[in-house]
C-alpha positions as CSV (number, residue, x, y, z in Angstrom):
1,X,2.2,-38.3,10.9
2,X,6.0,-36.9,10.2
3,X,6.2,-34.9,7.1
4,X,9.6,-35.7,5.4
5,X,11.5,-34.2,2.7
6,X,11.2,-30.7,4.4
7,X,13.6,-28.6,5.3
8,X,12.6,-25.0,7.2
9,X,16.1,-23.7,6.1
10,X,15.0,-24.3,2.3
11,X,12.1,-21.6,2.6
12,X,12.5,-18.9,-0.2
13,X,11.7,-15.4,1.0
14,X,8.6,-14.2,-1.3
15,X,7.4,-10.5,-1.3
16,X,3.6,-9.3,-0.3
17,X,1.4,-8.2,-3.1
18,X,-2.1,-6.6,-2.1
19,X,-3.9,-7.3,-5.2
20,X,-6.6,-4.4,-5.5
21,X,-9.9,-5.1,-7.1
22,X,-12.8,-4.0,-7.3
23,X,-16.7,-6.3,-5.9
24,X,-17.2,-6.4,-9.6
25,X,-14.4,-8.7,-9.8
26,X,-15.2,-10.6,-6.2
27,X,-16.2,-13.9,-8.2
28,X,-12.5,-13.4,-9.6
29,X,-10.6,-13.1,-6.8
30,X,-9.1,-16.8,-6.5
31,X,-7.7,-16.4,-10.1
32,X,-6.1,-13.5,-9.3
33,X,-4.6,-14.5,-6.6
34,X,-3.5,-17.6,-8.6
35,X,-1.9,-15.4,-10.7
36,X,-0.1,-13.6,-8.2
37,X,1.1,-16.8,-6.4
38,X,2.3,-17.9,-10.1
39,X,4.0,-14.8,-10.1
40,X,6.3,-16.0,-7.4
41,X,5.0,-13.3,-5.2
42,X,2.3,-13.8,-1.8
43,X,-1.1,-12.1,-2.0
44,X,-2.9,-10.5,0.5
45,X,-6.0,-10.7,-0.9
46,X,-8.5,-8.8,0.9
47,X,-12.2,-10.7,-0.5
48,X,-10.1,-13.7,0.4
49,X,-8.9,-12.9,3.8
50,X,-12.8,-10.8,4.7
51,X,-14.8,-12.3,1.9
52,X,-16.8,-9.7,0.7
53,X,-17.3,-7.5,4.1
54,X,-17.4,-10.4,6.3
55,X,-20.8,-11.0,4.7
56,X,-21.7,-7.6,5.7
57,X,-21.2,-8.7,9.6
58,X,-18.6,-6.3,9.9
59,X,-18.4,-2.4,9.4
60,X,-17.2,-1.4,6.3
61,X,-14.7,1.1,7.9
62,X,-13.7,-1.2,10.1
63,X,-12.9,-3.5,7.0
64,X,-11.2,-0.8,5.0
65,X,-8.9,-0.1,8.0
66,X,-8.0,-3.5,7.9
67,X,-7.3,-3.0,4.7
68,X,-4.9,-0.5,4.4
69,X,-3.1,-2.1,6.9
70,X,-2.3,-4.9,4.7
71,X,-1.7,-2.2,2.1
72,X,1.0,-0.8,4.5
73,X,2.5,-4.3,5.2
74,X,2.3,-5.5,1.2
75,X,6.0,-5.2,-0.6
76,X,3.6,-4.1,-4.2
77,X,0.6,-3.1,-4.8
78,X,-1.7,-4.9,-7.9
79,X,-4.3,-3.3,-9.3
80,X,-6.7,-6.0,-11.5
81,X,-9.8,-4.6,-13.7
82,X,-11.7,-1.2,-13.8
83,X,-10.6,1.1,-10.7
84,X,-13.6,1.8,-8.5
85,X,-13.4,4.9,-5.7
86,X,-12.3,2.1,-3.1
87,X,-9.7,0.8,-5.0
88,X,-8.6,4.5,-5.8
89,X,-8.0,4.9,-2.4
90,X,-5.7,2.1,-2.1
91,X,-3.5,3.3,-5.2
92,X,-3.3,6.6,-3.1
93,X,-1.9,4.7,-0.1
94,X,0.1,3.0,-1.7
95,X,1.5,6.0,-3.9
96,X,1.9,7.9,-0.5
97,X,4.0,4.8,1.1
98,X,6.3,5.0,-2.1
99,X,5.1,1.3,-3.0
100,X,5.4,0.1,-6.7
101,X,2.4,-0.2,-8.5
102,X,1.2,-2.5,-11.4
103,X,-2.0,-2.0,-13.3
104,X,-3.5,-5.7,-15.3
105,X,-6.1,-6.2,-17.2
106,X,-8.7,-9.4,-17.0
107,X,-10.4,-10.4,-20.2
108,X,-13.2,-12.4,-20.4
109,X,-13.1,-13.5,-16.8
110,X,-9.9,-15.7,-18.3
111,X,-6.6,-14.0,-18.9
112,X,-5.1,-11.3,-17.1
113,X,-2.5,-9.2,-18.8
114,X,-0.4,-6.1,-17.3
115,X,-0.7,-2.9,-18.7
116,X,0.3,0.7,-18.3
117,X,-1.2,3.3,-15.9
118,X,-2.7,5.1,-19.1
119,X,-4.2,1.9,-19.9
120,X,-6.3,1.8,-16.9
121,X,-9.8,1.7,-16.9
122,X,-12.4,3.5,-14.3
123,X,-15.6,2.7,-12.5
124,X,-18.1,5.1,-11.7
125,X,-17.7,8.5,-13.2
126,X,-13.6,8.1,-12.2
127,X,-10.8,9.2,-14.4
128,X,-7.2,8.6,-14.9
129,X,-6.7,12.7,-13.5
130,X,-8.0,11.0,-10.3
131,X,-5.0,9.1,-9.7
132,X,-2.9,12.0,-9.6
């Protein structure tokens, strides 16, 4: 089969996003990274690329290696829902590697909304003084 009406040349240069989130939001992950796509923006979406640890196959270190690789690689960094200690660590990376960072909001397992940094909500016994 010959694909027509494609042109290589006409291929628009899109930047990375690694859209953090936390397991409580794995059942979430394809909207979000709808909404990154209809953002105009690729996501490296790490429960897409591993699922959720490779089914637990893998080692988590070994996972969480891989990825803040693609934390390093990523243009932005997106953080969706309550910040857990994992995705802390990825907002540290990405704060260290002087990449812009932008905090949303999902409602009702529907919408998704951006919001400010002091907006942010926390998992686990976390704070906002934690991302400082």
């Amino acid at each position: 089969m010959v694909f027509t009406g494609f042109n290589i040349m006409q291929i628009e240069k899109m930047e990375l996003v690694y859209p953090a989130h936390s397991k409580h939001n794995f059942y979430f992950r394809q909207h979000i990274s709808k909404y990154v796509l209809e953002q105009g923006y690729v996501p490296l979406n790490p429960f897409m690329i591993f699922e959720y640890f490779m089914l637990d196959t893998v080692d988590r270190d070994l996972i969480r290696n891989a990825n803040n690789n693609l934390v390093r690689r990523a243009d932005q960094l997106w953080v969706f829902g309550e910040i857990s200690d994992g995705v802390l660590a990825e907002i540290k990376l990405a704060k260290e590697l002087e990449k812009p960072i932008r905090y949303f909001l999902i409602i009702k397992s529907r919408e998704i909304s951006e919001i400010s940094e002091n907006e942010v909500q926390f998992d686990g016994g976390l704070s906002i003084e934690d991302l400082v």
